[in-house]
Backbone as CSV, one residue per row, in Angstrom:
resi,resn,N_x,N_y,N_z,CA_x,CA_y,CA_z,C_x,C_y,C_z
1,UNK,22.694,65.651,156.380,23.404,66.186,155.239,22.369,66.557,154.175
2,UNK,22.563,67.692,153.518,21.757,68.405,152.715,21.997,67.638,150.968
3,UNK,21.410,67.794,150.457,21.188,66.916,148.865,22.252,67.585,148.447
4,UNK,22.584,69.302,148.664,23.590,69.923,148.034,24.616,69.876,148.570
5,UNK,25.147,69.369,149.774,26.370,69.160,150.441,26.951,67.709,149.915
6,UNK,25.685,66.590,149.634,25.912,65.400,149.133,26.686,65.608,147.613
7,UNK,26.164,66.873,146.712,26.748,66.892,145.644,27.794,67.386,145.409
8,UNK,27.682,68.910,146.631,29.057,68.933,146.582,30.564,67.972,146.709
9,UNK,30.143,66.940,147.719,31.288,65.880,148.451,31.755,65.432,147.350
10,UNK,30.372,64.663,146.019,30.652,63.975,145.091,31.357,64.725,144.511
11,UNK,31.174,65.771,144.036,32.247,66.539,142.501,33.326,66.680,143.237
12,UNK,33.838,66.365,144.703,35.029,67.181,145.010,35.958,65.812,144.761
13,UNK,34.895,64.750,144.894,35.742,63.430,145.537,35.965,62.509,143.908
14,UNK,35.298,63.065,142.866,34.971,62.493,141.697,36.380,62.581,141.087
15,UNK,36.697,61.369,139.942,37.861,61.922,139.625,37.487,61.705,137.886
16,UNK,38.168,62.827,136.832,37.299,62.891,135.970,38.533,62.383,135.199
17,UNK,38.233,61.666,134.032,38.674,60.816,133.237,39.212,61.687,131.723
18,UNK,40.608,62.241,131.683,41.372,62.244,130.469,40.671,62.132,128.910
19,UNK,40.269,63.022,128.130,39.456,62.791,127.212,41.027,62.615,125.901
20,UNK,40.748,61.428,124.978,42.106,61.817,123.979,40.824,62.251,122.773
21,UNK,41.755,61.505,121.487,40.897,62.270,120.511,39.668,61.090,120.141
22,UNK,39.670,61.529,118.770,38.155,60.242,118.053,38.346,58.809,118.156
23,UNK,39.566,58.304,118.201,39.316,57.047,118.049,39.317,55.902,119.242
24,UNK,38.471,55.185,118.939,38.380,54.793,120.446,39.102,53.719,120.754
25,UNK,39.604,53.520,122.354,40.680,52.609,123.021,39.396,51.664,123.383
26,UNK,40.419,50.384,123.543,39.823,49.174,124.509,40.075,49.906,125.821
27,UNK,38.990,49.810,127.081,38.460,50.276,128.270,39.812,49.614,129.136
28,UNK,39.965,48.577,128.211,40.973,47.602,129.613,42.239,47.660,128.956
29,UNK,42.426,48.191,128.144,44.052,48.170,127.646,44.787,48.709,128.875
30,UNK,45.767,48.410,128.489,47.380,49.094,129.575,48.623,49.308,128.920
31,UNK,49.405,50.462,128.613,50.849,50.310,128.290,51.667,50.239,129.221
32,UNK,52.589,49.835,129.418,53.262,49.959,130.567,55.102,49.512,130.136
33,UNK,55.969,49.360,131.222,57.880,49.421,130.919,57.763,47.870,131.230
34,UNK,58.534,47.312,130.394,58.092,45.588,130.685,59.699,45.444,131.101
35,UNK,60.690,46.179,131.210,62.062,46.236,131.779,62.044,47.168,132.905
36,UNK,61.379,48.017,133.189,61.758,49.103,134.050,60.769,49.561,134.904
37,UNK,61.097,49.959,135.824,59.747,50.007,137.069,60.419,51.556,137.861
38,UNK,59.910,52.313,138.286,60.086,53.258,138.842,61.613,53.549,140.104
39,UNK,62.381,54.241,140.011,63.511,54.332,140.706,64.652,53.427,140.482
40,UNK,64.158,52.353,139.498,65.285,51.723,138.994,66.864,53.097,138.729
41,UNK,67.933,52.097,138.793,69.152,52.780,138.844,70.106,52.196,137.409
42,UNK,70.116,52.629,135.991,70.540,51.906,134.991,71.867,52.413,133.977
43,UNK,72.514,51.913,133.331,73.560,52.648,132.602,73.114,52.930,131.378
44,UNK,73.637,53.801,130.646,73.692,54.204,129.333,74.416,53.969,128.423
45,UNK,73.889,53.234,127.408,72.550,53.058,126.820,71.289,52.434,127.904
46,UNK,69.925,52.537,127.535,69.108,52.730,128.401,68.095,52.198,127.187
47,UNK,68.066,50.255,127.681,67.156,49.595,126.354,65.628,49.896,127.703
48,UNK,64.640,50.396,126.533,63.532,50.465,127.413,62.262,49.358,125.969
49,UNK,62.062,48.498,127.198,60.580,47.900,126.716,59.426,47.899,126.744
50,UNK,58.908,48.177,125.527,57.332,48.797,125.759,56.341,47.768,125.711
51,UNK,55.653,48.024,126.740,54.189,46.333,126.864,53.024,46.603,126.812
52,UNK,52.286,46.237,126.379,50.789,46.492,125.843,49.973,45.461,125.999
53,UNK,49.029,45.574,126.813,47.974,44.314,126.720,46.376,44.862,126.422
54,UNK,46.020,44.379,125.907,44.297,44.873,125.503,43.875,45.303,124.349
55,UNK,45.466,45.456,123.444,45.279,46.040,122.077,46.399,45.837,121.189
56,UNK,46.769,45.565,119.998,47.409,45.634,119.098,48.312,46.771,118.511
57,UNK,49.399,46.487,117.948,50.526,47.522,117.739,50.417,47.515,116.187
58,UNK,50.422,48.810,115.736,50.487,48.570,114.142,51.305,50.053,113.829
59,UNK,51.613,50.164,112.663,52.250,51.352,112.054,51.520,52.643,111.937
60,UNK,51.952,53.577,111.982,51.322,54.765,112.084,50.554,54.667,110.714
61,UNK,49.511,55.531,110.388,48.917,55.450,109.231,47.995,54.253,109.327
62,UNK,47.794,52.940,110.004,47.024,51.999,110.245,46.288,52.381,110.485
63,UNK,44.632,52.001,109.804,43.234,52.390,110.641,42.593,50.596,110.941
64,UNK,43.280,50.431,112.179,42.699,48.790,112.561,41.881,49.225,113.546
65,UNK,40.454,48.480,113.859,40.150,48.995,115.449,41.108,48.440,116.782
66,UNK,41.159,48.954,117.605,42.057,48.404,119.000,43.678,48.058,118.381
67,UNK,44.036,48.845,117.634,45.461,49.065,117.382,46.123,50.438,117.816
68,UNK,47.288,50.873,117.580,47.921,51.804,117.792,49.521,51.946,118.110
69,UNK,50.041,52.809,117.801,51.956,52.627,118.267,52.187,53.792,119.180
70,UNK,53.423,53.091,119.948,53.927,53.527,120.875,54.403,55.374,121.017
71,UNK,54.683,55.573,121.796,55.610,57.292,121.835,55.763,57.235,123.527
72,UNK,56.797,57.651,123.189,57.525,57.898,124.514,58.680,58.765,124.795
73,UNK,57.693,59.541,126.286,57.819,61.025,126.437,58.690,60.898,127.402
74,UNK,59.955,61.463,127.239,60.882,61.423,128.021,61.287,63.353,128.844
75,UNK,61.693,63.319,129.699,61.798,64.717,130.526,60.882,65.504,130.428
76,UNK,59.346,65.132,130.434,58.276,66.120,130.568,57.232,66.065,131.613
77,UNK,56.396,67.000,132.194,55.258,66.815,132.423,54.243,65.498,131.997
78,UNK,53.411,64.678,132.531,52.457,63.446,132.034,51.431,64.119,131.343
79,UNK,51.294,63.322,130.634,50.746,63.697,128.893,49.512,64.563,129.906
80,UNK,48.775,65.273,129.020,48.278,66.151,129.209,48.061,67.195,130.218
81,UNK,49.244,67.361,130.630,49.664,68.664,131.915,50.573,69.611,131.253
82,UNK,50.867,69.058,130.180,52.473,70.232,129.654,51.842,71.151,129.115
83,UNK,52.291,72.189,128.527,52.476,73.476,128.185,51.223,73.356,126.967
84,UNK,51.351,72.023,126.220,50.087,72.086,125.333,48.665,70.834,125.596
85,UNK,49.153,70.460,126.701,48.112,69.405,127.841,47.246,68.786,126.445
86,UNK,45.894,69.828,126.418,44.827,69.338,126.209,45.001,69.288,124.295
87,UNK,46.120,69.858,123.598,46.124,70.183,122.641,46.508,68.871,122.063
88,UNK,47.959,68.181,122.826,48.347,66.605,122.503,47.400,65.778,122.690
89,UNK,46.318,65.969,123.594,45.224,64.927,123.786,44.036,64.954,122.690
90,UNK,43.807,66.190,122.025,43.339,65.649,120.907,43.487,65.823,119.935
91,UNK,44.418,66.488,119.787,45.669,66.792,117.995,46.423,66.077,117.690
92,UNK,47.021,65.096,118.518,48.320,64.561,118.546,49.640,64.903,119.157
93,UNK,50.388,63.958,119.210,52.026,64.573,120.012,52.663,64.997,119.127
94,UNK,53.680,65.865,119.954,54.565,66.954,118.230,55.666,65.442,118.451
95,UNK,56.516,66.023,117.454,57.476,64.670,117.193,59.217,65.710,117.620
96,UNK,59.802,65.458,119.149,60.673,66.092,119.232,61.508,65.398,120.272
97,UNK,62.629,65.944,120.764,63.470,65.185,122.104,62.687,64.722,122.976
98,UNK,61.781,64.862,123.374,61.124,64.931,124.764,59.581,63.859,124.370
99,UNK,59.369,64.067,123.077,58.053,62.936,122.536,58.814,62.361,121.159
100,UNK,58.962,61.499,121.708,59.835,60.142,120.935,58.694,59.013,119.814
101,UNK,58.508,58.899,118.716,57.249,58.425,117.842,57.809,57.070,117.598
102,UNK,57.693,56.148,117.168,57.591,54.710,117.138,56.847,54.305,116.111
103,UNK,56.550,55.449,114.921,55.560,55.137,114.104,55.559,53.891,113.142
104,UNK,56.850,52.938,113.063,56.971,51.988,112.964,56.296,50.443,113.156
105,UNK,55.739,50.929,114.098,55.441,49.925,115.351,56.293,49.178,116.080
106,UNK,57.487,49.618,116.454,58.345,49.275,116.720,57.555,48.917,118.395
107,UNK,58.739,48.041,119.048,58.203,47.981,120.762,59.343,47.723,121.694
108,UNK,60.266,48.644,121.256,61.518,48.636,122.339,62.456,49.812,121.423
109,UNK,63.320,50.598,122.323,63.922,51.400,121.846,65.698,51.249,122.640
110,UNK,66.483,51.440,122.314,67.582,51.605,123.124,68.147,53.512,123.042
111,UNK,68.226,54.276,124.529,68.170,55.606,124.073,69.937,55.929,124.551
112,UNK,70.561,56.651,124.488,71.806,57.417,125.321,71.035,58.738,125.969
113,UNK,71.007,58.554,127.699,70.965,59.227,128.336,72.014,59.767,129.623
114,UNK,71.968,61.111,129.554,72.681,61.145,130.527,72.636,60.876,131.837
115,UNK,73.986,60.722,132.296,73.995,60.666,134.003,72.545,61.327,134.499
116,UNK,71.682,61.279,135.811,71.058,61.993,136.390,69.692,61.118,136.311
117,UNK,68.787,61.907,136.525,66.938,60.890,136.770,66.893,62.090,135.671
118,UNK,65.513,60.778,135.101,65.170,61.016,133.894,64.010,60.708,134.123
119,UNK,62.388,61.126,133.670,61.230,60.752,133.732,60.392,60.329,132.582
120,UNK,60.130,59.388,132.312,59.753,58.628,131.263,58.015,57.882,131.272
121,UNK,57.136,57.801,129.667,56.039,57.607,130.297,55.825,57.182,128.598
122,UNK,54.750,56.491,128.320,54.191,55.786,127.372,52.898,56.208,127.065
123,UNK,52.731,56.344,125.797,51.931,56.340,125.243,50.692,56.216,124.190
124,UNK,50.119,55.428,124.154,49.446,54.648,122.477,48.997,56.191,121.821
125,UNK,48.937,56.170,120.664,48.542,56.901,119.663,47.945,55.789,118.940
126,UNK,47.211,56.483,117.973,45.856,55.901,116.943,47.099,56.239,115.403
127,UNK,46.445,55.893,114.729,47.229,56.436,113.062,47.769,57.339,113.113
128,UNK,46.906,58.452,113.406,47.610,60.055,113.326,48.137,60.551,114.544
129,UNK,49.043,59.540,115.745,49.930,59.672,116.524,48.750,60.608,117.642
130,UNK,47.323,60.512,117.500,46.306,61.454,118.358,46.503,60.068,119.947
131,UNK,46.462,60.520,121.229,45.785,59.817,122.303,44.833,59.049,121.522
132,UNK,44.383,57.967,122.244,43.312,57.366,122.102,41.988,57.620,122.487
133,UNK,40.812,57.405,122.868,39.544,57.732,123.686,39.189,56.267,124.739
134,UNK,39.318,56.269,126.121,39.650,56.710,126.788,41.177,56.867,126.167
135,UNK,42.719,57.656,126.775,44.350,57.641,126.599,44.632,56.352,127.316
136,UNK,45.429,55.372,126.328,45.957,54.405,126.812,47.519,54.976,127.245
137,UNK,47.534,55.316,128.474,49.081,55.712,129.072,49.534,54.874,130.057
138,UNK,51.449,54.907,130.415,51.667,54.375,131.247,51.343,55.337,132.630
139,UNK,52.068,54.522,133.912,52.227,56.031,134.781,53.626,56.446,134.793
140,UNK,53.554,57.307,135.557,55.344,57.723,134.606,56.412,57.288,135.782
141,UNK,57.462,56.817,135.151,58.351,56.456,136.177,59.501,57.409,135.824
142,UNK,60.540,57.570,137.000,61.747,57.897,137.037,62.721,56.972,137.377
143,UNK,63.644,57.180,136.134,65.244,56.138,136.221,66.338,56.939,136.249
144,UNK,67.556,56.718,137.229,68.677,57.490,137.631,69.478,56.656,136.447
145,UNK,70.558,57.508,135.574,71.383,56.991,134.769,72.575,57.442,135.347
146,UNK,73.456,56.003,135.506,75.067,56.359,136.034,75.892,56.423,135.297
């Protein structure tokens, strides 16, 4: 095998890491559904719990290090694939149906959804609702509402 076939293998096989904005995440944080796990089947209302380990929850506008509040993106593409991908990863999320803000610091929401699967996914924001550096995200699950 040639040095350049070796590099090629690497960049094909490499997997490159989500840039958010300036402020920086703990390496080992995790958000994740501390009620809900993927294909779950639930009624409406639809209490969803948000879990965080590696970092602290504070109100929007907070400049703590290893803090940040929740948002959660309901019927979209995973954060940085949608229509403005790379723009939410380092501008911030817009605040609408589909990106839900928590600037509270709130850590549970109860939503009314309709009948059908719904795809849902978490996400820390810094003060100014920007990704973090590395993005502390969940992975995204889907829940059928009856």
């Amino acid at each position: 095998m040639t040095l350049r076939s070796i590099a090629v293998a690497l960049c094909a096989s490499a997997t490159f890491a989500m840039a958010g904005g300036p402020t920086p995440s703990n390496p080992d944080a995790i958000v994740y559904f501390a009620n809900l796990a993927d294909g779950d089947t639930v009624s409406s209302p639809v209490t969803v719990v948000f879990g965080l380990k590696g970092m602290g929850v504070a109100p929007a506008g907070t400049e703590v290090e290893n803090t940040g509040h929740h948002h959660l993106l309901i019927n979209r593409p995973p954060i940085g694939q949608g229509e403005d991908g790379a723009d939410e990863l380092a501008y911030g999320l817009p605040a609408d149906d589909n990106h839900v803000h928590f600037g509270g610091g709130q850590t549970e929401v109860t939503l009314d959804l309709p009948p059908g699967e719904h795809t849902l996914q978490l996400v820390l924001g810094d003060a100014g609702h920007v990704p973090h550096s590395p993005p502390i995200v969940s992975e995204v699950i889907t829940v059928a509402v009856e």
